[in-house]
C-alpha positions as a printed Julia matrix, in Angstrom:
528×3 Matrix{Float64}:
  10.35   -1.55    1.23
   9.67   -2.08    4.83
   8.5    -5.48    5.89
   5.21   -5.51    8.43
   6.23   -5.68   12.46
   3.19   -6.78   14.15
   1.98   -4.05   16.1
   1.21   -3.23   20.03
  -1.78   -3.28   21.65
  -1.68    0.53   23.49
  -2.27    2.75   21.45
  -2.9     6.76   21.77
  -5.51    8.82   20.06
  -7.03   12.18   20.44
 -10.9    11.67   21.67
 -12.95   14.25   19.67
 -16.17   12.32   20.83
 -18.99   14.64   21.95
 -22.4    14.38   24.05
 -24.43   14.7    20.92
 -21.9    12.02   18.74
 -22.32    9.39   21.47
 -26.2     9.87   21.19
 -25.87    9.47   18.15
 -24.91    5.65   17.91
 -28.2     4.5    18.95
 -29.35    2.77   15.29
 -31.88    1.31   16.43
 -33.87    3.87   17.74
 -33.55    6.23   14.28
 -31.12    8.42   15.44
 -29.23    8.3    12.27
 -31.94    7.96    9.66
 -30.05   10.06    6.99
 -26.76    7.92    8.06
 -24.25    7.06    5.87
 -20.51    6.44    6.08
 -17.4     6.65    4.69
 -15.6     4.64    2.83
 -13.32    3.36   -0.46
 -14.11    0.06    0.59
 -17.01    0.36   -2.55
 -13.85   -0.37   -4.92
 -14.13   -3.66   -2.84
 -17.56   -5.01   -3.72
 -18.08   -8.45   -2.84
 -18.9   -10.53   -5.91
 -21.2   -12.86   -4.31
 -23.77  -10.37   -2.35
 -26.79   -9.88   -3.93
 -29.59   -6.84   -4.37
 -32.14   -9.05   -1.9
 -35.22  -10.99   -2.63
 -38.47  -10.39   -4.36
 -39.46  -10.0    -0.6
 -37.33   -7.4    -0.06
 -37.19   -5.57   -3.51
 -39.98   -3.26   -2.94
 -38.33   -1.97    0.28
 -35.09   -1.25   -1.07
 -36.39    0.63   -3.84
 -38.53    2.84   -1.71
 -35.45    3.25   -0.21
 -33.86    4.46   -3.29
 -36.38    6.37   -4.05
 -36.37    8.06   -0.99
 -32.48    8.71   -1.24
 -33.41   10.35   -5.04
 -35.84   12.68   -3.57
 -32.84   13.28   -0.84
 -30.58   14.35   -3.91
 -33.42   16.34   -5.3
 -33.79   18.33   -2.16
 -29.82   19.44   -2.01
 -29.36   22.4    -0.6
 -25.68   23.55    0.06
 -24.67   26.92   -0.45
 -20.05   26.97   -1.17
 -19.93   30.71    0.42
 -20.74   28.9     3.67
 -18.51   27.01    5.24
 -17.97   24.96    8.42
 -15.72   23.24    8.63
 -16.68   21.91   12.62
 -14.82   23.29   15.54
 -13.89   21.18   18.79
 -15.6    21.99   22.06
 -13.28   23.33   24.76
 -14.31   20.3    26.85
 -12.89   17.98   24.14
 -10.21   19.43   22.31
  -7.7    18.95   24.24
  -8.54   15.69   25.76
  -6.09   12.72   25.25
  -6.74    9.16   26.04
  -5.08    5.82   24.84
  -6.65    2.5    23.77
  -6.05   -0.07   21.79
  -7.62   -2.5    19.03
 -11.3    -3.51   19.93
 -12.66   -0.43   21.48
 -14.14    1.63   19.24
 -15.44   -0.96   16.83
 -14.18   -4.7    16.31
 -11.06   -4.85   14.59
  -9.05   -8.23   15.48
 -11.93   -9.56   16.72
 -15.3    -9.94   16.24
 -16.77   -8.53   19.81
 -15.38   -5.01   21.11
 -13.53   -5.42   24.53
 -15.15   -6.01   27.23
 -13.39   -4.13   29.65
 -15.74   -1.29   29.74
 -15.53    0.1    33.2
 -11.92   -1.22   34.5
 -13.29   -4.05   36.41
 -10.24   -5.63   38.65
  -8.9    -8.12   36.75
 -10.23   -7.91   33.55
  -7.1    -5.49   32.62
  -6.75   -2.16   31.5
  -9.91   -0.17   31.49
 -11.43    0.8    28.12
 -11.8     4.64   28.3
 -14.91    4.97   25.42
 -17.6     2.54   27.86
 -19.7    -0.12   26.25
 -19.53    0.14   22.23
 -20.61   -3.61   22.22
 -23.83   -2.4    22.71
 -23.36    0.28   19.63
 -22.12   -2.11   17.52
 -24.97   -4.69   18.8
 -27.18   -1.94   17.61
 -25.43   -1.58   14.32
 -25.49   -5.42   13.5
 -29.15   -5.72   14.34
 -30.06   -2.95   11.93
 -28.23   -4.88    9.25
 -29.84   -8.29    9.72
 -33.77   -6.58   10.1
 -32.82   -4.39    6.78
 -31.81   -7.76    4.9
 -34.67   -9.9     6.7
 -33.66  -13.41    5.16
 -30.81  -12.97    3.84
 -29.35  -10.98    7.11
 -27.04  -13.36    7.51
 -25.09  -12.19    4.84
 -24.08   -9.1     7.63
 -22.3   -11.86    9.42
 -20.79  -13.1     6.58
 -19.03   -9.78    5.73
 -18.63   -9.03    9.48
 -16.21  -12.45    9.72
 -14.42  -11.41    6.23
 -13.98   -8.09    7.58
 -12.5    -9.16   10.61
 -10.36  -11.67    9.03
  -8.55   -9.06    6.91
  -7.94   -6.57    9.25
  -6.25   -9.47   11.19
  -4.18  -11.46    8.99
  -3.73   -9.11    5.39
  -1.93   -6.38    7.22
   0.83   -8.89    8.56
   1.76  -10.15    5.3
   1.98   -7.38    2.99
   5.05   -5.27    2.26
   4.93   -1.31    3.42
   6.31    0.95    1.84
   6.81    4.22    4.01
   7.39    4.26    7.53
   3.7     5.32    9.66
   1.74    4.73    6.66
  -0.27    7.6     6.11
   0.53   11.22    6.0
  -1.38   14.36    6.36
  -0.29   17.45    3.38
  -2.28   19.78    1.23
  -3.7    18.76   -2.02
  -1.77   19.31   -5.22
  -2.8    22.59   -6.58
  -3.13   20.92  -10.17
  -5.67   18.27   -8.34
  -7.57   20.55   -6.5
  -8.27   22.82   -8.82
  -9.69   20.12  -11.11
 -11.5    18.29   -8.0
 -13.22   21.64   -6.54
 -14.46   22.41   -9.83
 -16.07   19.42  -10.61
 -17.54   19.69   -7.05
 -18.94   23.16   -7.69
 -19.92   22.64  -11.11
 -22.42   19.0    -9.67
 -22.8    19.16   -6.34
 -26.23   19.3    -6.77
 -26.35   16.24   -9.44
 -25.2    13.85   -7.01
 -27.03   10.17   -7.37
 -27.54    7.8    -4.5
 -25.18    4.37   -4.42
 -26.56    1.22   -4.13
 -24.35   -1.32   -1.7
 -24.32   -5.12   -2.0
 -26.6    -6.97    0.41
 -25.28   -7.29    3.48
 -22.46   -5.28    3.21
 -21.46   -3.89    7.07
 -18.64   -1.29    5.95
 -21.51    1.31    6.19
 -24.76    1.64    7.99
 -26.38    2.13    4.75
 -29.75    0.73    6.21
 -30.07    3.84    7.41
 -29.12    6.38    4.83
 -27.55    5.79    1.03
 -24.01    7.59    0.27
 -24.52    9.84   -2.84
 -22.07    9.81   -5.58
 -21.23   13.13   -7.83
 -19.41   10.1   -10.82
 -16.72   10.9   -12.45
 -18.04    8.03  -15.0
 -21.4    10.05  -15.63
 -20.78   11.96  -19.14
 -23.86   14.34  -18.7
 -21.64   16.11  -15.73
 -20.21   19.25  -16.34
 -16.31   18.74  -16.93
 -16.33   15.2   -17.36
 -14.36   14.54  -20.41
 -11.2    13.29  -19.5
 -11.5    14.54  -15.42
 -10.62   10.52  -14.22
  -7.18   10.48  -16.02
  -6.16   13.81  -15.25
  -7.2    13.34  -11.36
  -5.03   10.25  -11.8
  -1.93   11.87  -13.0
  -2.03   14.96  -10.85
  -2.1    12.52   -8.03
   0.25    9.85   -9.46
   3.33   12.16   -8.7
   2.69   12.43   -5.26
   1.91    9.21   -3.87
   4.68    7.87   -6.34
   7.2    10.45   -4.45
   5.56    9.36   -1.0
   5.91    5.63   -1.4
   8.85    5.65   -3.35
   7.17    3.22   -5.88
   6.02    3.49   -9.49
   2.47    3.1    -9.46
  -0.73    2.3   -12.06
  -3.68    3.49  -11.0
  -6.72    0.92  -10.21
  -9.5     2.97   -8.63
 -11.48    6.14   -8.74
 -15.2     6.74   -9.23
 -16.27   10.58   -8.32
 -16.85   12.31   -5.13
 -18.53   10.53   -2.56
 -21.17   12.38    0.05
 -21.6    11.28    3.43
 -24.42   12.6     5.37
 -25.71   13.56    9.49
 -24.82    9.64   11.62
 -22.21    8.27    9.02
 -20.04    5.16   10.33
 -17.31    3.57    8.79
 -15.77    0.22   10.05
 -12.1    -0.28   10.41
 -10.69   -1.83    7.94
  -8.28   -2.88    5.04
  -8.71   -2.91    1.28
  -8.71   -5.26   -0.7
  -5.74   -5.6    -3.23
  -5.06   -4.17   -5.55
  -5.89   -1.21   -3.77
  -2.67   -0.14   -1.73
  -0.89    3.1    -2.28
  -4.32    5.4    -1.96
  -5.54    8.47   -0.86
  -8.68   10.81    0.19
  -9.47   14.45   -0.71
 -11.63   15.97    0.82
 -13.94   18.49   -0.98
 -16.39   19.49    1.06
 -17.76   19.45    4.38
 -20.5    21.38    6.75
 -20.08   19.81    9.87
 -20.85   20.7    13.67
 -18.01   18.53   15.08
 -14.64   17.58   13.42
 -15.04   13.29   11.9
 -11.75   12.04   11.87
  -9.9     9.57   10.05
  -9.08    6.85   12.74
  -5.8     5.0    11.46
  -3.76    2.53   13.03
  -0.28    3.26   11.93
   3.07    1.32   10.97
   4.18    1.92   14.48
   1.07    0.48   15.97
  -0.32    3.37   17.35
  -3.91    4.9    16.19
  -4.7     8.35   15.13
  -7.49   11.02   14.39
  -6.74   12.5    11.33
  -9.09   15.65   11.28
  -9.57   17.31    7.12
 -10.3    20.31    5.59
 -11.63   21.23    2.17
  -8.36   20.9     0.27
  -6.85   18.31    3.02
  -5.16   14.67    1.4
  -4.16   11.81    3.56
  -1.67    9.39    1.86
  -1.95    5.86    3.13
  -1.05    2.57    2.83
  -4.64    1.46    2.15
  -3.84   -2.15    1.95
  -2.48   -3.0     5.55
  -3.11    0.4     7.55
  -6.51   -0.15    9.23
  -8.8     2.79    8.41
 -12.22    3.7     9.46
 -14.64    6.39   10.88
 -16.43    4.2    13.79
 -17.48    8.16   15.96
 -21.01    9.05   13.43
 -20.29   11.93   11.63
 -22.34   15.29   13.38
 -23.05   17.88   10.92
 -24.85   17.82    7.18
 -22.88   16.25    5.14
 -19.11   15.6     4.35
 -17.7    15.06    0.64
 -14.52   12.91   -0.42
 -13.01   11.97   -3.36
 -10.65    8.33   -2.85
  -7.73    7.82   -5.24
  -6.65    4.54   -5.77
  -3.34    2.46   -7.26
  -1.02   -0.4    -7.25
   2.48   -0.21   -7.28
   4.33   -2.1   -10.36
   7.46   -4.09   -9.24
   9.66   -0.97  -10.21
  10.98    1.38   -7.22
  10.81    5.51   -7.9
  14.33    5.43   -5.98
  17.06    3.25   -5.09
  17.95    5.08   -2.01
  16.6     5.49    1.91
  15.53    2.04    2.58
  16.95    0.97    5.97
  15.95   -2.64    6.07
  19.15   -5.27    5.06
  16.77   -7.8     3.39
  15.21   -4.93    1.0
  18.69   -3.38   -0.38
  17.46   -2.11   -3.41
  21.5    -1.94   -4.79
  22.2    -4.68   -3.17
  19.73   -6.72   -5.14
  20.48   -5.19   -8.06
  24.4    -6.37   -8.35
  23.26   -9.57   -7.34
  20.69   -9.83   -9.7
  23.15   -8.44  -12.75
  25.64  -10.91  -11.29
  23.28  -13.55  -12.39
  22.64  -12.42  -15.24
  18.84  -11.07  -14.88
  17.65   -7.71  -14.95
  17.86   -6.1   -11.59
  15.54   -6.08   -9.37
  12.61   -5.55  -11.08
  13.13   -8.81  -12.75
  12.43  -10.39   -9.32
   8.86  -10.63   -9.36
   8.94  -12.5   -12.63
   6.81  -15.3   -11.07
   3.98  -13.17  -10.77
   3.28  -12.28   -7.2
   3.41   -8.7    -6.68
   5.69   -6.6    -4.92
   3.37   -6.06   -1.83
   2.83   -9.23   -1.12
   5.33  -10.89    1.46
   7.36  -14.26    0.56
   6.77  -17.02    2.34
   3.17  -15.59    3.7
  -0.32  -17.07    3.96
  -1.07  -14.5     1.97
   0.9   -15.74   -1.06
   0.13  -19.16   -0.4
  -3.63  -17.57   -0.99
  -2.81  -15.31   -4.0
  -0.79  -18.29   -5.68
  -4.32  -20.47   -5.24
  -6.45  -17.86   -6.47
  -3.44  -17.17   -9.32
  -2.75  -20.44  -10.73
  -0.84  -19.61  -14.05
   1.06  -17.29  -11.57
  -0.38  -13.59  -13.58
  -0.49  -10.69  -11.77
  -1.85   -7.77  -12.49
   1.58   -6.1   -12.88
   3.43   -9.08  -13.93
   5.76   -7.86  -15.95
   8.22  -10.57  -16.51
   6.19  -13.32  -17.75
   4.06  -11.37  -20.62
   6.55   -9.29  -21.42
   4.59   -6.17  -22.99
   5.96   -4.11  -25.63
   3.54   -1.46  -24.38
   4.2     0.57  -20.76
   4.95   -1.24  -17.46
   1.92   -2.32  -15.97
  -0.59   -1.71  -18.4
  -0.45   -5.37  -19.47
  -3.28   -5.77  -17.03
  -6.52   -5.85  -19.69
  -8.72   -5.4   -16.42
  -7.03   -2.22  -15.8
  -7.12   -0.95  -18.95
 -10.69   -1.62  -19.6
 -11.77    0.04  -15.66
  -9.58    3.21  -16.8
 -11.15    3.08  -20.34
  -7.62    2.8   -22.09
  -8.73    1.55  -25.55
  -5.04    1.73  -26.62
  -3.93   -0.42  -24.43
  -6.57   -3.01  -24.78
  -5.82   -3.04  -28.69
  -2.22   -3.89  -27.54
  -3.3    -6.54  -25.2
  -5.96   -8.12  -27.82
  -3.59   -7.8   -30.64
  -0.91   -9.87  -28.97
  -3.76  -12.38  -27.41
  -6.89  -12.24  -28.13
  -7.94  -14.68  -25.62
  -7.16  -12.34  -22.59
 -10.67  -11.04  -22.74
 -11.38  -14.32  -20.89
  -8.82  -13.18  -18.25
 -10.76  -13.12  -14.92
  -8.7   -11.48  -11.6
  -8.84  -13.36   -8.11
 -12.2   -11.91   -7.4
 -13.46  -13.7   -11.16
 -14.04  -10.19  -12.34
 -13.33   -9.91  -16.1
 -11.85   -7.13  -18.72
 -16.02   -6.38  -19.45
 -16.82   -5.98  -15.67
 -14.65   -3.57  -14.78
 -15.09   -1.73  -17.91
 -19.05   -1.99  -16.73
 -18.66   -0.66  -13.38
 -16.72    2.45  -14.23
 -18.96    3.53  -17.72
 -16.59    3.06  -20.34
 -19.14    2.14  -23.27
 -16.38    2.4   -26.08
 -14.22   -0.07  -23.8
 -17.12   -1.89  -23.01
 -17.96   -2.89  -26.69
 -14.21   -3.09  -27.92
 -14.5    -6.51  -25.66
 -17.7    -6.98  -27.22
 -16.53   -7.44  -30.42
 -13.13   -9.24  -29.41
 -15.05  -12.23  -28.27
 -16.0   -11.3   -24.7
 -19.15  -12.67  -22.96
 -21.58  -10.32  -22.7
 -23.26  -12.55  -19.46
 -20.32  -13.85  -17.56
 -20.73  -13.43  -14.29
 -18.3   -12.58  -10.87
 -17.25  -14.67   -8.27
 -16.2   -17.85  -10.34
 -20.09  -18.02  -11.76
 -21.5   -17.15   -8.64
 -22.06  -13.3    -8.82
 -23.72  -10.78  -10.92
 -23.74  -10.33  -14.26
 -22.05   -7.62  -16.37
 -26.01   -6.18  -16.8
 -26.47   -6.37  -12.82
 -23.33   -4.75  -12.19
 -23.79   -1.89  -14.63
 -27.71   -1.18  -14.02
 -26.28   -1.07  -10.14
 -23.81    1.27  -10.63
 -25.18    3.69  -13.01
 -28.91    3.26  -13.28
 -31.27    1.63  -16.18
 -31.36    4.43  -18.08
 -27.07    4.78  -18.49
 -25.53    4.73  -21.7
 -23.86    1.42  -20.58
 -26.78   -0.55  -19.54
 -28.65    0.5   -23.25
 -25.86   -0.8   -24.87
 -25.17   -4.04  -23.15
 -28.86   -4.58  -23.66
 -28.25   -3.99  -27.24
 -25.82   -6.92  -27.54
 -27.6    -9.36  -25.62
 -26.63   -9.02  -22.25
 -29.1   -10.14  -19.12
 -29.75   -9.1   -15.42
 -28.5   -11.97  -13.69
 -28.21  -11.45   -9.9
 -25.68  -13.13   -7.52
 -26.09  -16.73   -6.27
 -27.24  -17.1    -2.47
């Protein structure tokens, strides 16, 4: 495992900006009114935004409506493809900056150094994005009205993590992302799915105030993995999971459970994506994408291990590893083309390394742990993490000091030294379980204590939430009937219900929402 090094400032990035992208940033003036951008950061959903007011009810679901009629108008046509070609003006052009200029990362204004004034440092080769992201901000707070203050409130979190959760996590590969070709096994799967439902794909709603994505301007469409009336449903999540399980295990070197995965996401013409970190457990991850018809390549920006940022360009068939949970990511160049589909595969890693071998630094000898560890009589080194923080987290870090606040009784999600399961490392997580729909597992978990369907994570989700927000009726109303509360809400009391979550993500009329209706459950929206 490689411990974080705080990174320089410089760093060095191909520009694949055009004339027409840069036009394209002005928000304001409905330049990108079928916007949307890209991002896993949806597995991230604050628990304490809300859906708006009365006030603002009727606008929103115009909105939606709007985005249905968006879906219902699909036209894409998989003999075509373009896949965007570079300009000769651009394609070759280099230029270096550092944290700040495209979009705020580490702070919460871009630099100001726009045109190399003497004195104020090193000139910032993209110009004045303050006034972009100016633009972007004020879209935000006149979407929300009222409650637009809840942008800021994201904006500050936002900024926050990318500054101080990348610093105290442990990496486990060197840059932190890397570029290869899909698995053959996974894209076959994912690129069937794709062509069998493109054209079913359902607009996402986002919490209020969320600033990851200038969905003001344009909803992101989903094609759901969760949604049973899709051709080749059945059993697609898990085997996407284990055809990519292999890979990122082999990558990071770390045994991993998976946490996240919800379909196929579809960006459209002006999508942004901040910079930014996930929030754990999300950290050994990775995009696919599907599909694309774009005029202009829309990279990947990532700020690597060695502190330097990238474009990452992708094809249909393309998969970026990363380190999702301290390599900044983000699209902050609006995508210039039609639309542009990815699929984001999430897990955790579970205290247990995939190898003993290749890891340089002194203080992470995997053998040497190990003899000392059997010299005291424990298990190895997998025994370490016995009181509950996991792996990724560093010792001695605000970041623990935060988790162990937020973790009282010292459980992690892949604790496996205090429980102790009989069943497969990691699964002892009854959140996990219920999100993949494991009803195995939760029988295990329930059988051995019953009250873990009262277990709430750091973010107060519980077992029923999760199994809410990805569809899993049959998981949904095994908690049900083990004692669960059908109207506990997020955030400590604070956020939605399980009903608000579920009619959010899937709609009314979904299979999950009739059935949590049928055992009581009520629409409760999140607290101001």
């Amino acid at each position: 495992m490689i411990p974080f090094r705080r990174v320089v400032i410089v760093t060095s990035i191909f520009a694949l900006l055009s004339q027409r992208a840069f036009g394209l940033f002005g928000f304001g003036e409905g330049e990108g009114k079928d916007a949307v951008d890209d991002a896993d950061i949806l597995d991230t959903l604050d628990d304490d935004d809300n859906n708006g007011t009365d006030e603002t009810s009727d606008k929103d679901n115009a909105e939606y409506q709007a985005a249905l009629k968006d879906a219902a108008d699909w036209k894409y046509d998989p003999s075509i493809h373009h896949y965007g070609r570079e300009s000769s003006e651009h394609q070759e052009t280099k230029v270096e900056y550092g944290l700040d200029v495209s979009f705020p990362t580490h702070h919460s204004r871009v630099s100001e150094n726009y045109s190399g004034e003497k004195g104020k440092g090193t000139p910032q080769p993209l110009g004045n994005k303050q006034a972009m992201y100016d633009n972007f901000m004020n879209g935000c707070r006149k979407h929300y009205g009222k409650r637009g203050r809840m942008c800021d409130s994201t904006e500050d979190d936002r900024v926050r993590m990318s500054l101080d959760q990348p610093r105290n996590m442990v990496n486990y590969t060197d840059l932190g992302f890397k570029k290869i070709r899909c698995p053959p096994a996974l894209w076959k799967k994912l690129e069937q799915f794709w062509l069998d439902n493109h054209d079913k794909q359902q607009p996402e709603r986002w919490p209020t105030g969320n600033t990851y994505t200038n969905h003001w301007d344009a909803p992101t469409h989903m094609v759901s993995v969760d949604n049973s009336a899709l051709r080749g449903q059945r059993g697609l999540k898990t085997d996407l999971w284990e055809a990519a399980r292999e890979t990122i295990s082999d990558w990071t070197g770390q045994e991993l459970t998976p946490v996240s995965l919800y379909g196929i996401r579809v960006y459209k013409e002006g999508a942004i994506l901040a910079p930014h970190v996930d929030r754990m457990p999300l950290v050994s991850s990775a995009i696919v994408n599907v599909a694309q018809d774009v005029n202009d390549p829309w990279p990947i920006e990532v700020y690597a291990h060695n502190g330097k940022a990238y474009n990452v360009t992708m094809e249909p068939g393309d998969m970026v590893l990363y380190e999702s949970h301290s390599v900044l990511h983000g699209r902050p160049f609006p995508l210039n083309g039609k639309f542009y589909a990815n699929c984001f595969i999430h897990f955790e890693p579970i205290g247990h390394s995939a190898r003993h071998h290749g890891i340089e630094e002194e203080e992470h000898d995997v053998d040497k742990k190990y003899k000392k560890a059997r010299a005291g009589g424990q298990g190895g080194h997998e025994q370490e993490q016995s009181d509950g923080l996991p792996g990724y987290i560093l010792r001695g870090s605000s970041e623990e000091r935060r988790w162990r606040q937020q973790h009282p009784e010292n459980l992690s999600s892949v604790d496996t030294g205090r429980r102790k399961p009989k069943f497969g490392t990691g699964t002892s997580n009854i959140n996990t379980a219920a999100a993949t729909g494991d009803i195995k597992t939760l029988e295990q978990i329930v059988a051995k204590d019953k009250s873990m369907v009262h277990f709430k994570d750091e973010n107060g989700w519980f077992a029923l939430h999760e199994a809410a927000r990805s569809g899993h009726v049959h998981a949904g109303r095994f908690l049900v009937e083990n004692g669960a509360d059908v109207n506990a809400r997020t955030g400590n009391g604070t956020g939605g219900s399980v009903l608000w979550l579920a009619t959010n993500e899937h709609g009314a009329d979904s299979a999950m929402v009739k059935f949590l209706k049928s055992v009581g459950g009520e629409y409760i929206e999140p607290d101001l």
